[in-house]
C-alpha positions as CSV (number, residue, x, y, z in Angstrom):
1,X,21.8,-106.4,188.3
2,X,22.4,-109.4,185.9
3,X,21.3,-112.9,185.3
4,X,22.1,-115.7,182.7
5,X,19.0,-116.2,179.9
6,X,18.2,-119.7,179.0
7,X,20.3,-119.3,175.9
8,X,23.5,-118.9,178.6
9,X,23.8,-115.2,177.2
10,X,24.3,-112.7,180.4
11,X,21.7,-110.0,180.4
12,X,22.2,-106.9,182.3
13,X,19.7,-104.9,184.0
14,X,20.0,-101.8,184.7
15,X,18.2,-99.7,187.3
16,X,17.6,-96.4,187.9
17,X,18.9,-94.6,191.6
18,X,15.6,-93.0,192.3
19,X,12.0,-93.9,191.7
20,X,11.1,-91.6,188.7
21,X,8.2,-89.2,188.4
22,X,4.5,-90.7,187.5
23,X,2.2,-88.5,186.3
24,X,-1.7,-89.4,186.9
25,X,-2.0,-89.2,183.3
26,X,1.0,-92.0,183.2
27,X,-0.6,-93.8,186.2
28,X,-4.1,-93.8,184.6
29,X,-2.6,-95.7,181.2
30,X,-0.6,-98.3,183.6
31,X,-3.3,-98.9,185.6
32,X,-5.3,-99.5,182.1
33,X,-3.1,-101.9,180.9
34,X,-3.1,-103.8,184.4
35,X,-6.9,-103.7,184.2
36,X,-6.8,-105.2,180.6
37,X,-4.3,-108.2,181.9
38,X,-6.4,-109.1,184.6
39,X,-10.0,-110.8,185.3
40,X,-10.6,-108.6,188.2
41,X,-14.0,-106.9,187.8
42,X,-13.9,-102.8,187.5
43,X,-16.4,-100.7,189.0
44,X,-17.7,-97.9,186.6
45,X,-18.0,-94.9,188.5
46,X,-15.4,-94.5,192.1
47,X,-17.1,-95.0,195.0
48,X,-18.1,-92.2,197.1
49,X,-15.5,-89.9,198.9
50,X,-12.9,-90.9,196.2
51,X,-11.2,-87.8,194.7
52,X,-10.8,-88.7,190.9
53,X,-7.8,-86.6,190.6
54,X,-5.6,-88.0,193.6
């Protein structure tokens, strides 16, 4: 995948074949930082029937 920057400099993306692995440790800090970029309220505790370790 490529595009052209504003600058007119190509910039190449590269991708990986597969999804890769995501841990629930490395799902909890991405889910963190989407929670920190958003306004959307957060509950406190998970609601019930909610397994807290998927």
């Amino acid at each position: 995948m490529s595009a052209i920057e504003p600058g007119g400099q190509p910039v190449r993306v590269i991708l990986p074949g597969e999804m890769p692995v995501l841990t629930v440790a490395a799902a909890r800090v991405l889910l963190a930082i989407l929670v920190e970029l958003t306004d959307v309220p957060v509950l406190d505790v998970p609601s019930e029937g909610v397994s807290g370790e998927g």
